[in-house]
C-alpha positions as semicolon CSV with decimal commas, in nm:
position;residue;x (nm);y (nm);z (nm)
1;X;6,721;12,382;10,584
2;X;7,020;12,287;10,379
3;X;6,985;12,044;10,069
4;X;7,168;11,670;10,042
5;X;7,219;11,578;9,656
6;X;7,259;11,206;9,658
7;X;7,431;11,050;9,386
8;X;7,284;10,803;9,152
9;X;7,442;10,541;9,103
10;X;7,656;10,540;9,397
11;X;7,787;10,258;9,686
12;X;7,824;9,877;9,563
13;X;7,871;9,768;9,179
14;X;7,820;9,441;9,068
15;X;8,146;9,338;9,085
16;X;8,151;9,416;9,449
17;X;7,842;9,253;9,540
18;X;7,941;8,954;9,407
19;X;8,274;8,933;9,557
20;X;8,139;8,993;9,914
21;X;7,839;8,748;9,804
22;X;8,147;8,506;9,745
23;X;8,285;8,481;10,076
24;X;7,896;8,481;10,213
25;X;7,809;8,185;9,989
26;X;8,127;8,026;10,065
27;X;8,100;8,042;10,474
28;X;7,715;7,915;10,417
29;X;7,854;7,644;10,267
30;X;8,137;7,525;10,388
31;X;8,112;7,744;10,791
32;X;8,434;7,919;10,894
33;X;8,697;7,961;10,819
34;X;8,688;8,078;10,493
35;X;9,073;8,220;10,383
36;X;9,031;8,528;10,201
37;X;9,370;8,673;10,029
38;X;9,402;9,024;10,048
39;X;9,116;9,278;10,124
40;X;8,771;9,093;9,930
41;X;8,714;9,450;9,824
42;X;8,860;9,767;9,944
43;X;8,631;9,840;10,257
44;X;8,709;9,869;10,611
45;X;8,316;9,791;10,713
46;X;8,309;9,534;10,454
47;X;8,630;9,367;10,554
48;X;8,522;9,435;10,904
49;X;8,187;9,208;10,872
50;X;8,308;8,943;10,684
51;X;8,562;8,817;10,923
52;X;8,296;8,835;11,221
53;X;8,100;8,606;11,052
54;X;8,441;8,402;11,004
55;X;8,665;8,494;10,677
56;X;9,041;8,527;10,792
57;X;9,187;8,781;10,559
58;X;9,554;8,674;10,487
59;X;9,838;8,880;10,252
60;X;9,982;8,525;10,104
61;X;9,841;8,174;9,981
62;X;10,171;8,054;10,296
63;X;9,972;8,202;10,522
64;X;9,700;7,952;10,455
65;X;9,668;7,616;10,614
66;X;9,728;7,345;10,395
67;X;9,442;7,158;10,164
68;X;9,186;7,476;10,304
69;X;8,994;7,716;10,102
70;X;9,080;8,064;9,962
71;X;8,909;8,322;9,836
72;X;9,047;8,535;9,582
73;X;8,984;8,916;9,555
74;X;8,763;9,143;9,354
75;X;9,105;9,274;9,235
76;X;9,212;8,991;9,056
77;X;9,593;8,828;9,070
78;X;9,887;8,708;8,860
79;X;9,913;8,332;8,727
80;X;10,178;8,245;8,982
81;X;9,945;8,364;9,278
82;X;9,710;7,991;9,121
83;X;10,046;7,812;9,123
84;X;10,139;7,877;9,477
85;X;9,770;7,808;9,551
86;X;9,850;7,471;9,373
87;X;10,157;7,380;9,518
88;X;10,008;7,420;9,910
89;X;9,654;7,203;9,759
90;X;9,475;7,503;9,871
91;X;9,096;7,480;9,729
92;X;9,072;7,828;9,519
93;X;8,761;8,041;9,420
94;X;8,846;8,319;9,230
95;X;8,603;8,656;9,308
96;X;8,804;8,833;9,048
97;X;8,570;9,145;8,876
98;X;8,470;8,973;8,554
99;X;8,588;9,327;8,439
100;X;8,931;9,286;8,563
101;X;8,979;8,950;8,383
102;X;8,859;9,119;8,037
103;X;9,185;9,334;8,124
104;X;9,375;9,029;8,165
105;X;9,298;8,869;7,874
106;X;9,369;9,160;7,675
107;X;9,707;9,143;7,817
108;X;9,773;8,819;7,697
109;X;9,615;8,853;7,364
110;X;9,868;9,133;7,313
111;X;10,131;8,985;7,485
112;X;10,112;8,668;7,261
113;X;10,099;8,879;6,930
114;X;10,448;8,977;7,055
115;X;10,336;9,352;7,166
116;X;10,482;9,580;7,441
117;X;10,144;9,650;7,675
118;X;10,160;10,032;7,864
119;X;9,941;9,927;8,148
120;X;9,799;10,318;8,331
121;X;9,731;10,256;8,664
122;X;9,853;10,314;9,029
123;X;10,165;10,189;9,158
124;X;10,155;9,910;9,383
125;X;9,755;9,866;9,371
126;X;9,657;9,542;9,367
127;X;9,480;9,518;9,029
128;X;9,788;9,650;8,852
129;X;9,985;9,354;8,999
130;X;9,800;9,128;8,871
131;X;9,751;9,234;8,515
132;X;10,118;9,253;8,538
133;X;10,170;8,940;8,623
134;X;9,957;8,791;8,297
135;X;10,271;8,870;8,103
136;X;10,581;8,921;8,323
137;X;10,802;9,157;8,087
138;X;10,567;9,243;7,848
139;X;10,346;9,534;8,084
140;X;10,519;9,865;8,175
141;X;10,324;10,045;8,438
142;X;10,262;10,400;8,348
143;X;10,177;10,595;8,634
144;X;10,021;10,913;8,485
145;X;10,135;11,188;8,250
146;X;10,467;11,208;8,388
147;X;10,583;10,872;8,319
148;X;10,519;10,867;7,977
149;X;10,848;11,040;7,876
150;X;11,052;10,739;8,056
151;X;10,882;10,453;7,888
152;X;11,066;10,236;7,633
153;X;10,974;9,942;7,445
154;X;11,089;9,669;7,202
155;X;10,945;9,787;6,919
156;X;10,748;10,124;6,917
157;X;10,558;9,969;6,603
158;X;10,393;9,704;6,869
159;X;10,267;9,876;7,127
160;X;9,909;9,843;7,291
161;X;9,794;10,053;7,638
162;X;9,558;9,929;7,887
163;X;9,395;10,045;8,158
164;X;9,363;9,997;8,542
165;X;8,968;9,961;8,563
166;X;8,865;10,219;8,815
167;X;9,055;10,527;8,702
168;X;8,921;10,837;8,614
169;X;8,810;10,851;8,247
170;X;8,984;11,252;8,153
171;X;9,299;11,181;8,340
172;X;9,337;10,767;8,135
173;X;9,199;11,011;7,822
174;X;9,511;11,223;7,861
175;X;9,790;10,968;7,945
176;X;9,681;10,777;7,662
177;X;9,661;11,103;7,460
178;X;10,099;11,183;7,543
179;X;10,168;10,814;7,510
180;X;10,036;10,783;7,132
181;X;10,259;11,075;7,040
182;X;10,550;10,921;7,126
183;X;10,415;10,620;6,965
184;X;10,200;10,670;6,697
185;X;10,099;10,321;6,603
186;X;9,998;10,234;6,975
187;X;9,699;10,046;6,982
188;X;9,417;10,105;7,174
189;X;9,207;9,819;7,412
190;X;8,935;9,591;7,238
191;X;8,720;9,777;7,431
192;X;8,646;10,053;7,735
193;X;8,911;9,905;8,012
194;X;8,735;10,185;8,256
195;X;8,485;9,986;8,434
196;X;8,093;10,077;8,349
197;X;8,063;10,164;8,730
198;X;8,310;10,396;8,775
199;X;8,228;10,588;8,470
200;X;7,885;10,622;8,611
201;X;7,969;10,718;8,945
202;X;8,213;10,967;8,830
203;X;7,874;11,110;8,590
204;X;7,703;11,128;8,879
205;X;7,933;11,318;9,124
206;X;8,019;11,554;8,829
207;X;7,649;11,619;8,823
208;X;7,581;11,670;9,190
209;X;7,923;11,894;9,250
210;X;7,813;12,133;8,989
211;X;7,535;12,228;9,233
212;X;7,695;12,163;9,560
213;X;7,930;12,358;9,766
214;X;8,041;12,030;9,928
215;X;8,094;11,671;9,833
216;X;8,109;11,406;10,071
217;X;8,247;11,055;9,888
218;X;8,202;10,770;10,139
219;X;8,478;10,518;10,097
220;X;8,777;10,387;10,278
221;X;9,157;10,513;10,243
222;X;9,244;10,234;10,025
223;X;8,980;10,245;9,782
224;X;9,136;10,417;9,450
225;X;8,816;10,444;9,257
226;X;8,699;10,638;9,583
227;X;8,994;10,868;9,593
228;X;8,872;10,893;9,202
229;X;8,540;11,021;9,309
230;X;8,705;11,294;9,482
231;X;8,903;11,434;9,272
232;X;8,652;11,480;9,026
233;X;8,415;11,688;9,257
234;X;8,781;11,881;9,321
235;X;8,785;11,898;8,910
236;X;8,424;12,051;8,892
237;X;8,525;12,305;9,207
238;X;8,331;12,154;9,491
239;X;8,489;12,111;9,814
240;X;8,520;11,731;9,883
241;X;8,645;11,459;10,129
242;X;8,666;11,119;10,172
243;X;8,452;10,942;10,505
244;X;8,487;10,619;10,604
245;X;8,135;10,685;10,766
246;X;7,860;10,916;10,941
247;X;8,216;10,907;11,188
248;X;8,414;11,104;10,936
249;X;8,209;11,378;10,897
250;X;8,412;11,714;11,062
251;X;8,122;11,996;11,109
252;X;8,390;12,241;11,052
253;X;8,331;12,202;10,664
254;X;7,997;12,262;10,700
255;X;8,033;12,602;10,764
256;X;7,840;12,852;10,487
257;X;7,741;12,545;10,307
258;X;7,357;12,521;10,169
259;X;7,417;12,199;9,953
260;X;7,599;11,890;9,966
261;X;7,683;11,619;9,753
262;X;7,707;11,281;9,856
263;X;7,842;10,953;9,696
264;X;8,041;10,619;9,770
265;X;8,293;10,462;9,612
266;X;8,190;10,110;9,433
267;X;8,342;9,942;9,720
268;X;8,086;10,121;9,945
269;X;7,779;9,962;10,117
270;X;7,509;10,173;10,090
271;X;7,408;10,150;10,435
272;X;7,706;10,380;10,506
273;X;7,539;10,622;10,313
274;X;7,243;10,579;10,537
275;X;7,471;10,670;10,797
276;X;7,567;10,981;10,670
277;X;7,257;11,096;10,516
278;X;7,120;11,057;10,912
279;X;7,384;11,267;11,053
280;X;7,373;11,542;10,810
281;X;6,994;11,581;10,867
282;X;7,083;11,625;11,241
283;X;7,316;11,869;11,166
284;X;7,048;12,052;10,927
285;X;7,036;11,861;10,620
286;X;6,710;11,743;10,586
287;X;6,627;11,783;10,210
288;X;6,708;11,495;10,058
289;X;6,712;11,461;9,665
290;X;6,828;11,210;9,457
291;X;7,018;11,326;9,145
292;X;7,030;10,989;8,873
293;X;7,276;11,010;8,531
294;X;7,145;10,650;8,475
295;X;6,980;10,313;8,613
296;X;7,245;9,996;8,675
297;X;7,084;9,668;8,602
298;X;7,425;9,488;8,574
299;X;7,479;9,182;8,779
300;X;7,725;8,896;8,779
301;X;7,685;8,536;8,858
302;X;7,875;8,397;9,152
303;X;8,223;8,163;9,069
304;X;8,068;7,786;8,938
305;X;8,235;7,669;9,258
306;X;7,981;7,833;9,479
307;X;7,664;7,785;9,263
308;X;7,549;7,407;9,328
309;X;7,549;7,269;9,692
């Protein structure tokens, strides 16, 4: 019988729970619809639920009738995203990762003291957008080690790098490793910008791929700390794939495999992994242990908006 090593911690963080807790509380409240801008979190089965129990996801604040109420994502958004809000009297909660807006603050702390900010992160996610947007002009996206070459400021003597929250920790170690040798008086974040969950999901599929000949990350397409996931069971030399579900899993890879590794993405819910735990003890997988780097107790309120009523 072939051997599952499951990942602890793995599937939802706190700041996903609460987000998706947001649009719950808010449709209890005040019954569909419920606007939600963007995906809530980075989910297909998440997504997927919400809007059958009546969120309508939309790209824009336009797309939103008039005086209704919106939801704001996990990922967090720029000032002027509250000002369009505004201008259309939309009602706003904001489901923003309290982890995200310690980013954004740091932005503008920095941005204020009249500092260039190197923000590392992924092009075009939606996270990086809107800690760009807390200081239009002032935050330079750097992509990865290759960028850092191309980068120019206003004064390399004020200079401060941040950090796109669900990165992997070696790869944000290195970037910010070539960027403070071209400038040596860069200053680091108050604090970790790599959220506490990622870190700890990353420990743990480091952990399990070290023993496994395959790691199975359950997580959707869009979902960069997912993708994250992956490429550090790649790092340790485990084969590994993303699943969206039990759905994903091709029995081709299984082939001379005794163990397995499996995680999810913080954007995961664990009954996914359920899901794929069930499958692979069909296909001969029945050993299931549970391999734990450390115990999350975190857990954030829900917006003020949502708490009385």
């Amino acid at each position: 019988m072939g051997t599952v090593l499951l990942a602890e911690p793995r599937a939802f963080c706190a700041g996903v729970a609460r987000a998706v807790k947001t649009v719950e509380r808010a449709l209890e409240l005040h019954g569909a619809p419920v606007y939600v801008r963007k995906q809530i979190v980075h989910n297909r089965h998440v997504v997927q639920r919400l809007e059958q129990a009546g969120a309508v996801f939309v790209e824009e604040a336009d797309e939103v009738p008039e005086g209704a109420l919106m939801i704001l994502s996990a990922h967090g958004v720029a000032p002027a995203v509250h000002e369009q809000a505004a201008a259309r009297g939309l009602r706003t909660v904001d489901a923003t990762c309290p982890l995200v807006t310690k980013v954004h603050r740091e932005a503008k702390r920095f941005a204020d003291e009249g500092f260039d900010i190197l923000l590392i992160g992924q092009t075009g996610h939606e996270e990086v957008i809107g800690t760009m947007g807390q200081a239009p002009g002032r935050v330079h996206l750097v992509g990865g080690a290759g960028d850092v070459g191309s980068v120019t400021v206003t004064d390399p003597a004020k200079v401060a790098w941040l950090a796109q929250t669900t990165l992997t920790v070696h790869e944000t170690e290195q970037t910010a490793a070539l960027l403070r040798q071209r400038f040596p008086l860069l200053q680091d974040p108050p604090s970790d910008d790599i959220c506490y969950a990622a870190q700890n999901r990353q420990a743990a599929v480091r952990q399990v791929a070290a023993e496994a000949d395959l790691v199975l990350v359950v997580g959707s397409a869009n979902s960069h700390n997912s993708h994250c996931l992956v490429d550090v069971a790649r790092s340790c030399g485990s084969s590994a794939h993303l699943i969206d579900d039990a759905h994903g899993i091709q029995e081709e890879w299984l082939a001379g495999v005794q163990v397995i590794g499996v995680s999810a993405g913080a954007s995961a819910p664990e009954d996914c992994v359920d899901g794929v735990v069930a499958r692979l003890a069909l296909l001969g997988f029945g050993d299931v242990r549970t391999v734990a780097v450390t115990e999350e107790n975190q857990h954030f309120a829900l917006p003020r908006e949502l708490k009385a009523g």
